[in-house]
C-alpha positions as CSV (number, residue, x, y, z in Angstrom):
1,X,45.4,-28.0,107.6
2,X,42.5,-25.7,106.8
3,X,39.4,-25.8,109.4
4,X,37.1,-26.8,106.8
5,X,39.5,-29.8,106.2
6,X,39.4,-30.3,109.9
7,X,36.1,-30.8,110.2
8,X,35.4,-33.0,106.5
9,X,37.9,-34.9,108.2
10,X,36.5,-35.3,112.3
11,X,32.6,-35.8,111.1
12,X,34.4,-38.5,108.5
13,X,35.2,-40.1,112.0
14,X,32.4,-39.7,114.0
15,X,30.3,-40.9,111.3
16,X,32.1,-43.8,110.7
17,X,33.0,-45.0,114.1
18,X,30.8,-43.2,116.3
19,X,27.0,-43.6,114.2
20,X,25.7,-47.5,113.7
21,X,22.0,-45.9,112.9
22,X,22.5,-42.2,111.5
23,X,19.4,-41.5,111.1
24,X,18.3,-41.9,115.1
25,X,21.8,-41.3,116.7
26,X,23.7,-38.8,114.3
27,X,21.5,-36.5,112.5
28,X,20.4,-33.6,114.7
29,X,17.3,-32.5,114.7
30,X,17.3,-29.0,113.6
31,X,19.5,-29.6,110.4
32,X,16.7,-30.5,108.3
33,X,15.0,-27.4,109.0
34,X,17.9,-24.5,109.0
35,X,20.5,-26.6,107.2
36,X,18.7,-28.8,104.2
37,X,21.4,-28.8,102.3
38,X,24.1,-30.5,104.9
39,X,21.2,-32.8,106.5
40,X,20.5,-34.2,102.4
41,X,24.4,-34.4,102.3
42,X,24.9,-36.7,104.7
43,X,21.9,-38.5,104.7
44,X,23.1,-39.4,101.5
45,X,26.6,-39.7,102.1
46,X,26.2,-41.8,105.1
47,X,23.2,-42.9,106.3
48,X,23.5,-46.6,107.3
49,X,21.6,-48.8,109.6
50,X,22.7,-51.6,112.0
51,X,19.7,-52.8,113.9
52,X,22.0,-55.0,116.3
53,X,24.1,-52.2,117.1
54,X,21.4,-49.4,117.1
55,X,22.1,-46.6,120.3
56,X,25.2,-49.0,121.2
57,X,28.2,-47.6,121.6
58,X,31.3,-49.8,119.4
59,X,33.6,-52.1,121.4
60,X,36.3,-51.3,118.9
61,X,39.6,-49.9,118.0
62,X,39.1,-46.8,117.5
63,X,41.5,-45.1,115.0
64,X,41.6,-41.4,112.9
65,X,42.7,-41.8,109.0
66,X,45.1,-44.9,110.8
67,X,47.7,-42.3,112.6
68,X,46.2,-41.1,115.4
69,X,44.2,-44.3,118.0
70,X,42.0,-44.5,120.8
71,X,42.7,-42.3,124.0
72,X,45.0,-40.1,121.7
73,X,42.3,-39.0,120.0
74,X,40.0,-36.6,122.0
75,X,43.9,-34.9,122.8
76,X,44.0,-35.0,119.0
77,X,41.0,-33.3,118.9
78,X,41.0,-30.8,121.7
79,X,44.4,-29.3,120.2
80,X,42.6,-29.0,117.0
81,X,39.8,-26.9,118.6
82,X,42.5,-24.7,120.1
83,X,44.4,-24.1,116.8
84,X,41.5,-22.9,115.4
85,X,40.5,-21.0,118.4
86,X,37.3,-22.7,119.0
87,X,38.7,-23.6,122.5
88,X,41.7,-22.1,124.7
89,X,42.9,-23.1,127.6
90,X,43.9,-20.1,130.5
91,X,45.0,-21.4,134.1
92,X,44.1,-25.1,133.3
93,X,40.7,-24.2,132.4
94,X,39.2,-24.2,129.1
95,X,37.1,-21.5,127.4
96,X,35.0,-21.1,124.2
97,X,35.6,-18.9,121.4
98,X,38.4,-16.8,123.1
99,X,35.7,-15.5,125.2
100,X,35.5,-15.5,128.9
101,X,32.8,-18.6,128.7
102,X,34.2,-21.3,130.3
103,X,33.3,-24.6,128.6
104,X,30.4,-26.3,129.3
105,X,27.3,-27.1,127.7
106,X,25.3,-24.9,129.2
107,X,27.6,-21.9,128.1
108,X,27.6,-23.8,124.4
109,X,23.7,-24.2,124.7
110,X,24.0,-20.2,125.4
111,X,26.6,-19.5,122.9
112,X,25.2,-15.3,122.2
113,X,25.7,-13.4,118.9
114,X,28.4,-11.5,120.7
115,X,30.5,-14.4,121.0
116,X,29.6,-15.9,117.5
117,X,30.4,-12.2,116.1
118,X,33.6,-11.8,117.9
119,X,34.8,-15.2,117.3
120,X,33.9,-13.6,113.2
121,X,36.2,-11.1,113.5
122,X,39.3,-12.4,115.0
123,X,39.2,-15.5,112.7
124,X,37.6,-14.5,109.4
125,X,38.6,-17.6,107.4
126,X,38.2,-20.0,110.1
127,X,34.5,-18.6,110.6
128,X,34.1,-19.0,106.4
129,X,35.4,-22.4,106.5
130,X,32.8,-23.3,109.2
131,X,30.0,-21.9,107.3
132,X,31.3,-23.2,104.1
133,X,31.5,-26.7,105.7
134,X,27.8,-26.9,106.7
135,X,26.1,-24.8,103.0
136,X,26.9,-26.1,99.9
137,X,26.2,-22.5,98.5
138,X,30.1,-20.8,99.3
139,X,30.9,-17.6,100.9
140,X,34.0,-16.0,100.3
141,X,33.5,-12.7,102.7
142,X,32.8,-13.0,106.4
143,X,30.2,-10.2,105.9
144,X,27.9,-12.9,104.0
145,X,27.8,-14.6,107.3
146,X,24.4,-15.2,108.9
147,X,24.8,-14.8,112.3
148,X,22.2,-16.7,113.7
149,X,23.1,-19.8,111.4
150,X,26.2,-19.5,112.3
151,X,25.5,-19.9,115.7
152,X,23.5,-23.0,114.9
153,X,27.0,-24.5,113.0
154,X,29.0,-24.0,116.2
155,X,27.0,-26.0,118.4
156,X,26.5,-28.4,115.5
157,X,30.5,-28.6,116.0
158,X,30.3,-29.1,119.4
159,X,27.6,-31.6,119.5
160,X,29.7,-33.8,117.2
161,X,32.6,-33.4,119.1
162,X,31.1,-33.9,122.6
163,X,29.9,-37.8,120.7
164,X,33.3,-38.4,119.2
165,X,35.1,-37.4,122.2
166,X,32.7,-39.7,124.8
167,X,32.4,-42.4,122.3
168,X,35.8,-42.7,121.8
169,X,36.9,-42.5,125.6
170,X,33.9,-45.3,126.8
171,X,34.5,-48.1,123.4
172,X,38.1,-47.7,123.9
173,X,38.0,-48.3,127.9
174,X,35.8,-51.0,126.5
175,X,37.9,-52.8,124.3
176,X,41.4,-51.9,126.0
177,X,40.0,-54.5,128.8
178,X,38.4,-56.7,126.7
179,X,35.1,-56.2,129.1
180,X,31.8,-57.9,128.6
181,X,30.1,-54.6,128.8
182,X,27.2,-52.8,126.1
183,X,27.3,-48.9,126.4
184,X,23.9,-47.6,125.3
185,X,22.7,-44.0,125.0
186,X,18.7,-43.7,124.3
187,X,18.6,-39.9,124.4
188,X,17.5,-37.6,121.3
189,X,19.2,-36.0,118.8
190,X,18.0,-32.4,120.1
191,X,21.2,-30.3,119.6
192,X,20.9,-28.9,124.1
193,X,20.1,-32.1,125.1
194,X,22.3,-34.0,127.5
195,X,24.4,-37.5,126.3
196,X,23.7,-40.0,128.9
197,X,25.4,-43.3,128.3
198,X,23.9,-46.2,130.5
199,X,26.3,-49.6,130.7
200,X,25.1,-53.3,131.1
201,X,27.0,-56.1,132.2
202,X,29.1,-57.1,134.6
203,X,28.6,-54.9,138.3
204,X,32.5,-54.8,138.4
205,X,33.1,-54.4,135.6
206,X,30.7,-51.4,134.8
207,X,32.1,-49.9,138.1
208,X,35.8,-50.5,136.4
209,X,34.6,-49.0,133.0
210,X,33.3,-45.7,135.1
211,X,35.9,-44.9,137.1
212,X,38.2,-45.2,134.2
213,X,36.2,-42.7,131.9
214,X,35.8,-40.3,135.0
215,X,40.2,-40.3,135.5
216,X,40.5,-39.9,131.6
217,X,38.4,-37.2,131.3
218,X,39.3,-35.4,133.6
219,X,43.0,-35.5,132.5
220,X,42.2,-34.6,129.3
221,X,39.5,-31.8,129.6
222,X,40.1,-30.7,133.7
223,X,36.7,-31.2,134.5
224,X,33.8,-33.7,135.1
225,X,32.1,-35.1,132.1
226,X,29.0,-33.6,133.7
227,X,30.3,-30.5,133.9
228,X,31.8,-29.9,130.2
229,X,29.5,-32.3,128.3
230,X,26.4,-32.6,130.4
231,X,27.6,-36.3,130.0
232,X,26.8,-38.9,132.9
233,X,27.6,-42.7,132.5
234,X,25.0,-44.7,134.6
235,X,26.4,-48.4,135.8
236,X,23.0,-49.9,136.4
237,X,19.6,-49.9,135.7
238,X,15.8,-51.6,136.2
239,X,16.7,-53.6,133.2
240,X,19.7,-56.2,132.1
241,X,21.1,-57.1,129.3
242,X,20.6,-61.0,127.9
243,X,22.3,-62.5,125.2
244,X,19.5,-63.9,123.6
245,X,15.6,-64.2,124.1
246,X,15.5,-67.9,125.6
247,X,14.1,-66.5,128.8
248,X,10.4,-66.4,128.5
249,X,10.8,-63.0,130.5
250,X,13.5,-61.7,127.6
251,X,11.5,-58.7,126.0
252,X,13.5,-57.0,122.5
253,X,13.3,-53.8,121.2
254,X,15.6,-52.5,118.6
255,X,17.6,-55.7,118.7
256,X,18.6,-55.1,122.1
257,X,17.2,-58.2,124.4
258,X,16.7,-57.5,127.7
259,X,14.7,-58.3,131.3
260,X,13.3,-56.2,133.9
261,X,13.9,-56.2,137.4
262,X,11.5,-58.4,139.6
263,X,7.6,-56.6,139.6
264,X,6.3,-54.7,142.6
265,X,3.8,-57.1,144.2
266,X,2.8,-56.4,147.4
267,X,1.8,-53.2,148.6
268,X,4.7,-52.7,151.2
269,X,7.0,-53.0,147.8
270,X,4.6,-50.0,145.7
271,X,5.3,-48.2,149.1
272,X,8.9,-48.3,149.1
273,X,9.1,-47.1,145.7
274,X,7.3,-44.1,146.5
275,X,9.0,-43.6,149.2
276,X,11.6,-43.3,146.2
277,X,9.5,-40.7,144.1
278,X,9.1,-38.4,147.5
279,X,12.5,-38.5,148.1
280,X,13.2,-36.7,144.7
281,X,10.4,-34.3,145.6
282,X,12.0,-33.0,148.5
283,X,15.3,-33.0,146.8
284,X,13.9,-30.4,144.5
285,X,12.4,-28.9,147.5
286,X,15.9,-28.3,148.8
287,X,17.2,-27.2,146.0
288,X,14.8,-23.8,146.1
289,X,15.9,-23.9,149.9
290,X,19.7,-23.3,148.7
291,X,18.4,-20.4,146.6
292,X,15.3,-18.5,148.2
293,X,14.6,-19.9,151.7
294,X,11.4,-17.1,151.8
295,X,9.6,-19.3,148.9
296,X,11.0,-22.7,150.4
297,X,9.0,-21.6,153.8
298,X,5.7,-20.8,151.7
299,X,5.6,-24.3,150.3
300,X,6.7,-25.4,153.1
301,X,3.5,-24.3,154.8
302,X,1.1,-25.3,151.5
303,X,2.3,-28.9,152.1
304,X,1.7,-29.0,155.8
305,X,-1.9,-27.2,155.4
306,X,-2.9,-29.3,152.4
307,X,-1.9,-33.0,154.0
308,X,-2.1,-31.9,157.9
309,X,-4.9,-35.2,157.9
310,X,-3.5,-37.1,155.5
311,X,-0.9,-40.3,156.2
312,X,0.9,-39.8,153.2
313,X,3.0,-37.3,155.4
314,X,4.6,-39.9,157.1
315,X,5.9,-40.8,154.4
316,X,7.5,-37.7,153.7
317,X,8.8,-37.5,157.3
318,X,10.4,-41.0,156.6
319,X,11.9,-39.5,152.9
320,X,13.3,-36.3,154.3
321,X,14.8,-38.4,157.4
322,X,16.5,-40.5,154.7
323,X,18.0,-37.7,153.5
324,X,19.6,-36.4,156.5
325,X,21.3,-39.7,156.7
326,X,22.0,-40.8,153.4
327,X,23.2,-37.6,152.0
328,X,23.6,-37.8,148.1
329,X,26.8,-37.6,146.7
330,X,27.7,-38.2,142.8
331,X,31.3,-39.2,144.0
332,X,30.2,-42.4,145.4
333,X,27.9,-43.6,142.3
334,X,30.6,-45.9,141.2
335,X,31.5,-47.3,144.6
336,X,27.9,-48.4,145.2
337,X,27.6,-50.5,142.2
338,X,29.9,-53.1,143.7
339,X,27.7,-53.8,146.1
340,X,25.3,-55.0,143.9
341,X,25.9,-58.4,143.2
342,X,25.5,-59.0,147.2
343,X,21.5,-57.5,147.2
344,X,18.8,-60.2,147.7
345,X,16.5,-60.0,144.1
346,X,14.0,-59.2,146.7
347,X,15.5,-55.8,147.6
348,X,17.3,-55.3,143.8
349,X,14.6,-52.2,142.9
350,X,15.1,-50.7,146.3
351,X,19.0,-50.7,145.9
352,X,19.1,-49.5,142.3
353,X,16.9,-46.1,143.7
354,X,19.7,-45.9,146.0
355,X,22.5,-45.9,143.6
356,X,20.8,-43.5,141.3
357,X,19.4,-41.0,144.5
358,X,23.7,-40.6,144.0
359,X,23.6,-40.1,140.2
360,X,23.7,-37.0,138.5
361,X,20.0,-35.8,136.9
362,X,18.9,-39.7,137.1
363,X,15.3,-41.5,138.2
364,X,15.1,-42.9,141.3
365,X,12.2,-45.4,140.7
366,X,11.2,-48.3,138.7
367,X,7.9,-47.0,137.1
368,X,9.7,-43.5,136.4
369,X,12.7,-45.4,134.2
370,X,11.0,-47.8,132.5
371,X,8.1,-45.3,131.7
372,X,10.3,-42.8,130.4
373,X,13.5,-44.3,129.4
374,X,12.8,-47.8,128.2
375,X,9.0,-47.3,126.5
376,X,9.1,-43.8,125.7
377,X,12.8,-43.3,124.3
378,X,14.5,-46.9,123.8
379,X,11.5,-48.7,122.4
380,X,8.8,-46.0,121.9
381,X,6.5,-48.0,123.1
382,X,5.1,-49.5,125.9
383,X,6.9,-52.8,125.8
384,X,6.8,-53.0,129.5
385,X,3.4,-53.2,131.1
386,X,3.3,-50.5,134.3
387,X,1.0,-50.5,137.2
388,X,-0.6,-47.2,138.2
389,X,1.5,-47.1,141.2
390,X,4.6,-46.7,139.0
391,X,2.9,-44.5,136.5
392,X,2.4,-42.8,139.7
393,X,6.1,-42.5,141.0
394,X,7.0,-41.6,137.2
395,X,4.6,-38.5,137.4
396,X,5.8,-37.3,140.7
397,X,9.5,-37.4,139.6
398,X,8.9,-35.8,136.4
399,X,7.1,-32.8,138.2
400,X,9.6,-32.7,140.7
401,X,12.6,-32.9,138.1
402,X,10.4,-29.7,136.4
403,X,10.7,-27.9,139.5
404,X,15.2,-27.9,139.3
405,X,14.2,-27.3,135.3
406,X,11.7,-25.7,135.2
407,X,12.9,-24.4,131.7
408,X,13.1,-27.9,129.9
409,X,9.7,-28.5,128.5
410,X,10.1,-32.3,127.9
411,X,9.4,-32.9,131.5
412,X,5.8,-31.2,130.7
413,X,5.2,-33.4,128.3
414,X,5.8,-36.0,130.1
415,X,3.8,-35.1,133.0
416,X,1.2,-34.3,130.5
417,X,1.2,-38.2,129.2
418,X,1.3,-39.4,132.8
419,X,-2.4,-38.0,132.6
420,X,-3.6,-40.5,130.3
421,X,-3.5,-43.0,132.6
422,X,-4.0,-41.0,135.8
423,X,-6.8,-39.1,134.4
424,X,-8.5,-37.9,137.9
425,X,-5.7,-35.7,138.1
426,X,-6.9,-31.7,138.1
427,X,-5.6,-31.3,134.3
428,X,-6.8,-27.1,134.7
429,X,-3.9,-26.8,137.0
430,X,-1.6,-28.8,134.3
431,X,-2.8,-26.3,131.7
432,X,-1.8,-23.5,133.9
433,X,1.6,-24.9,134.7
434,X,2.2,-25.3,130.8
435,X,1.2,-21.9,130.2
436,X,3.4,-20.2,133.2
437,X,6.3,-22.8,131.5
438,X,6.1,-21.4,128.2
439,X,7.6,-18.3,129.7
440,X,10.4,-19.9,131.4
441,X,11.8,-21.9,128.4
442,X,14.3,-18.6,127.2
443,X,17.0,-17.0,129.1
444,X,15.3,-14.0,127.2
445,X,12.2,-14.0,128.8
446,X,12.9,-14.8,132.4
447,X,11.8,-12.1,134.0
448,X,8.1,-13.1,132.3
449,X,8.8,-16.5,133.8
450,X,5.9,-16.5,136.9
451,X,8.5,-18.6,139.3
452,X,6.7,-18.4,142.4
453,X,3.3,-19.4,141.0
454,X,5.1,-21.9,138.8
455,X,6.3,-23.9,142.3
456,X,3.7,-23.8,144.1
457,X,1.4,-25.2,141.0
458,X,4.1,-28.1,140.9
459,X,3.3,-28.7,144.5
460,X,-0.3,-28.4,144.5
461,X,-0.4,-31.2,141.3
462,X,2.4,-33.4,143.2
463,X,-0.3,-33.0,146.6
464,X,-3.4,-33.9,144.1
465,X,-1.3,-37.0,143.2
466,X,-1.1,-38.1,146.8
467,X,-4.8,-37.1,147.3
468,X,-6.4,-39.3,144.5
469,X,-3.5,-41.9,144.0
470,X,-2.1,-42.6,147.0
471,X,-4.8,-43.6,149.4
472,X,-3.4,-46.2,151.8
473,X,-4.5,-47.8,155.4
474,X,-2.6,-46.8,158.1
475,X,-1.4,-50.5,158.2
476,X,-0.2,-50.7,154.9
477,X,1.7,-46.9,155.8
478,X,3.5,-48.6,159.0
479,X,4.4,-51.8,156.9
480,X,5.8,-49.6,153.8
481,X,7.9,-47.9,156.1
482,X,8.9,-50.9,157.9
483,X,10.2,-52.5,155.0
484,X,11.9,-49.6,153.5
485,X,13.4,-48.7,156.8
486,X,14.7,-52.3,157.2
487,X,16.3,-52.3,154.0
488,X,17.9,-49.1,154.7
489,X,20.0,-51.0,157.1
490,X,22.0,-52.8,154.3
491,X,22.8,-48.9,152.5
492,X,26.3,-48.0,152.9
493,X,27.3,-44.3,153.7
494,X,30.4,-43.1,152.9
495,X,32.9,-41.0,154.0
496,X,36.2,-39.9,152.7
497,X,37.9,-42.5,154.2
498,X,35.2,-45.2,154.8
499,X,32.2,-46.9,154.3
500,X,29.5,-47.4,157.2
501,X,26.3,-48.6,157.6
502,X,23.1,-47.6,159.6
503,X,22.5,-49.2,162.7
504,X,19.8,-47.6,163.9
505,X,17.9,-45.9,160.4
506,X,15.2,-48.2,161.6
507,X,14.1,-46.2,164.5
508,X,14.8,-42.8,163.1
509,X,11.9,-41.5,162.7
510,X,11.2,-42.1,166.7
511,X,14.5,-41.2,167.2
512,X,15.1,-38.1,165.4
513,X,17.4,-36.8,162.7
514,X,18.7,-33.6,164.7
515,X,17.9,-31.5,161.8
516,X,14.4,-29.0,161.6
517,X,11.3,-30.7,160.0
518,X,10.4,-29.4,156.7
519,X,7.3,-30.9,157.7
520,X,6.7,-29.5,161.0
521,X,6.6,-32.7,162.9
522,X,8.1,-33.6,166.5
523,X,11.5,-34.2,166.4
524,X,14.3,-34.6,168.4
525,X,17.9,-36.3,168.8
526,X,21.1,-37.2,166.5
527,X,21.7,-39.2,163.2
528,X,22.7,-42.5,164.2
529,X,26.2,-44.2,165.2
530,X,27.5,-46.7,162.5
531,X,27.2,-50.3,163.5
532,X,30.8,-51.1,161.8
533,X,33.2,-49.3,159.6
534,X,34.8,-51.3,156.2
535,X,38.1,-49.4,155.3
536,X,37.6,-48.5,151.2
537,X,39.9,-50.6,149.2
C-alpha cells in the first residue's frame, strides 16, 4: 500500500469516527489559508454536523474499513507511520522522521526544514505522496516540493493522527465497559495546540476510564500521553453533566446540559479560591527557581518590597506552606478523584483545585475554568455569570501560566480580556508585557525575547491585582485562612505506598514548614506527622 493510500484511507477514519462537527473539531485552522484546495476538499466531502454530539468524543465500536477494531488500531497505525518512516522506533523509544527527534509534540511543533528535507531525500515517493495527498495540483519530482508547505503537511499528519489515536483509545475504554461516561475536548483546532479531553460522569468510573488510557498508552507508544501528544485527560471539573435541563440550575450550550459547582458566597469561600490562584503563582515562581535561582531571588525581593504592608502576604505564606506539604504530583490525579464522592458540596470547589493543583497544565480555580474553558471556548459566551473575585483568580492564573509559557500568546489574550472587567488594572504595563511577548513567541528570535523584564512585569501586574482587587480586613484574612486550612485537613498525601492525611496543616503556618521563606517571613520547625495512614488498594 502506497502512503498516499495510507493516508486517503486513515483521514477516511478519523473523519468518520473521530469528527461529529468538522467544521469546529476537524478542520485545522491554517488549511484554509496555505492549503485551500484540501480545506474545500473536505469541507465538501465531509463536513457534517451533530449538535448533540458536538466536541464529544463517540462511545462506539470503533473499526478501520471492518478488519482492523478498537485498541488494535493506534498499533495499526503506529506500524504504518514506521513503514513509511514517519516514525522509528531505537531502544524502545520512538523518533520522527529517521531523525534523532524523539517524539513529542513539542519536537513535531518544531519539526525544522532540515528534517522535512532529509526526510525528502531518503523517501522521495513517500514525501510526493504526502504532498500529493494534501494539493490537488500533482507533483511527480521531489524537487517540485515546497519545503515549508511541506512542513505544514507533516504536522497536518500528525495532528490527525494524535486525534485518531486518543479518540480511539478513550471511546473504546468507553464502550469496552459499557461506562456512563461523556469525553469532551473544548480546545481549538490550532495545529501546536494541546488535545485535552475532560470526562463527566461517574467519579469511579472516570478514575477507571483514566487509568486505563494512561496503561494503554503507554504500552503502545512508551511514554505518557502528555509527553508524546501534549494530551492530558482531566476526571473532574467545576461543572457536571445532566441528562436533561429539568433542573432550574441546568444551563446548555451546544447541546451539552450541564450545572456548576455551588457559587462562592461568603467571603471566607472567595478567599480560599484565591488562596487557589496564589498557589499557581508561586508554582511558576518555582519553576524559574529550578532554572535561574539569580532571577528567582530578584523577584523574590520585588514581592517582599512591594507588599512588605500589605496582608495579602499571608496569604502567600499560607500558599507556599501548602506547597511544602502538599507537593504536586500528576501520578496521583487519578487516585484523588475517588475521593470525591465523600467531599461535603460545601468544600466540592476547594477539593476540585486540589485535584487539578496535581494535573498537568490545568486551572486550579473556579473563576479561572469557567471563565476560560466553559464561556470562552465551550460556549463562547458568558453563559455563566462570574463575580469579580473569580475574574480575579482567572487573571492571576493566566499571568502566572504566561510566566512557565511565556511563548504562548493566548494566555495574553486572555489576560488582556480579564481587563474588561477589572479595568483599574495598570493596562501600560499590559502593553508592555505584550510587546516584550511578541518577541518570545519564536524559537528564532529568543535571544530578542527580554526574559528578565518579561517576569518581573508579570509580577508587578499579578502585585497590582492584589493592590486594587484584593483588599481585605484583617478578619476576613484570619477567617480565609482558617477555613482553607481546615479543609486542608481532609487532603490526602501520597506516598508510594500510602495515602496520609495532615494532622496538623492547621497550625502550620505557626508551626513552620522547615523549608526557607520565599517570602522572607519567620519560620521555623518540620512538616507535620500524619494523623493515620490508609494502605492504597
Amino acid at each position: 500500500m502506497s502512503l498516499n493510500l495510507f493516508l486517503h484511507k486513515f483521514m477516511e477514519y478519523v473523519f468518520e469516527n473521530c469528527c461529529n462537527c468538522t467544521e469546529k473539531e476537524c478542520i485545522i485552522s491554517i488549511t484554509e489559508k496555505y492549503l485551500p484546495e484540501y480545506f474545500n476538499l473536505i469541507k465538501m466531502k465531509y463536513m457534517k454536523k451533530n449538535l448533540k454530539m458536538c466536541s464529544q468524543i463517540n462511545n462506539k465500536e470503533y473499526n478501520l474499513e471492518n478488519s482492523i477494531k478498537g485498541f488494535d488500531i493506534p498499533v495499526y497505525l503506529i506500524e504504518e507511520l514506521k513503514n513509511f518512516s514517519l516514525l522509528n522506533i531505537k531502544n524502545n523509544k520512538f523518533y520522527l522522521l529517521n531523525s534523532s527527534s524523539k517524539l513529542n509534540w513539542k519536537n513535531i511543533k518544531g519539526i525544522s526544514i532540515k528534517m522535512a528535507e532529509n526526510y525528502i531525500s531518503k523517501n522521495p515517493k513517500n514525501a510526493i505522496d504526502i504532498y500529493n495527498y494534501f494539493n490537488i495540483s500533482k507533483i511527480e519530482s521531489k524537487n517540485q516540493i515546497k519545503i515549508n508547505i511541506f512542513i505544514i503537511h507533516l504536522k497536518i499528519i500528525f495532528w490527525y493522527i494524535r486525534k485518531g489515536i486518543v479518540d480511539t483509545i478513550v471511546g473504546t475504554i468507553i464502550n469496552k465497559n459499557n461506562y456512563s461516561v461523556n469525553a469532551l475536548s473544548v480546545g481549538s483546532t490550532n495545529l501546536e495546540s494541546d488535545y485535552d479531553i475532560t470526562l463527566y460522569g461517574n467519579y469511579d468510573e472516570t478514575y477507571k476510564v483514566i487509568n486505563s488510557f494512561k496503561n494503554i498508552f503507554k504500552e503502545i507508544l512508551q511514554n505518557k500521553s502528555s509527553y508524546i501528544f501534549d494530551t492530558n485527560l482531566y476526571g473532574v471539573s467545576f461543572i457536571k453533566k445532566e441528562e436533561d435541563n429539568k433542573n432550574k440550575n441546568t444551563l446548555t450550550c451546544n447541546n451539552f446540559n450541564f450545572t456548576t459547582t455551588k457559587d462562592l458566597i461568603s467571603i471566607e469561600q472567595k478567599i480560599t479560591q484565591h488562596i487557589w490562584a496564589i498557589i499557581k503563582f508561586t508554582n511558576s515562581l518555582n519553576f524559574i527557581k529550578e532554572s535561574n535561582e539569580l532571577l528567582y531571588e530578584m523577584l523574590s525581593d520585588v514581592i517582599v518590597n512591594e507588599l512588605r504592608d500589605s496582608n495579602v502576604s499571608e496569604l502567600l505564606q499560607l500558599g507556599e506552606d501548602f506547597i511544602n506539604v502538599f507537593e504536586s504530583n500528576t501520578s496521583n490525579y487519578d487516585k484523588i478523584i475517588r475521593y470525591l464522592i465523600n467531599i461535603d458540596d460545601s468544600e466540592i470547589n476547594n477539593f476540585i483545585s486540589f485535584i487539578n493543583y496535581n494535573g498537568q497544565e490545568t486551572y486550579f480555580t473556579r473563576g479561572a475554568f469557567i471563565d476560560i474553558v466553559v464561556n470562552n471556548q465551550m460556549c463562547k459566551n458568558e453563559i455563566v455569570k462570574l463575580s469579580d473575585d473569580e475574574i480575579l483568580d482567572s487573571f492571576i492564573e493566566n499571568v502566572s501560566d504566561l510566566m512557565v509559557h511565556y511563548n504562548k500568546s493566548k494566555y495574553v489574550e486572555r489576560i488582556k480580556k480579564s481587563t474588561e472587567r477589572l479595568n483599574n488594572l495598570n493596562i501600560q504595563n499590559i502593553k508592555k508585557l505584550e510587546k516584550i511577548q511578541q518577541n518570545c513567541k519564536s524559537i528564532d528570535v529568543l535571544e530578542e525575547c527580554e526574559i528578565f523584564k518579561f517576569y518581573k512585569l508579570c509580577v508587578l501586574i499579578i502585585i497590582d491585582a492584589f493592590k486594587k482587587y484584593m483588599v481585605l480586613s484583617d478578619d476576613e484574612i484570619n477567617k480565609g485562612i482558617k477555613l482553607f486550612k481546615t479543609m486542608s485537613e481532609k487532603l490526602p498525601i501520597f506516598t508510594d505506598k500510602s495515602i496520609s492525611k495532615s494532622s496538623s496543616f492547621y497550625n502550620l503556618s505557626k508551626s513552620g514548614s522547615g523549608s526557607s521563606s520565599l517570602y522572607n517571613l519567620s519560620k521555623s520547625g518540620s512538616v507535620p506527622s500524619s494523623l493515620y495512614n490508609l494502605s492504597e488498594k
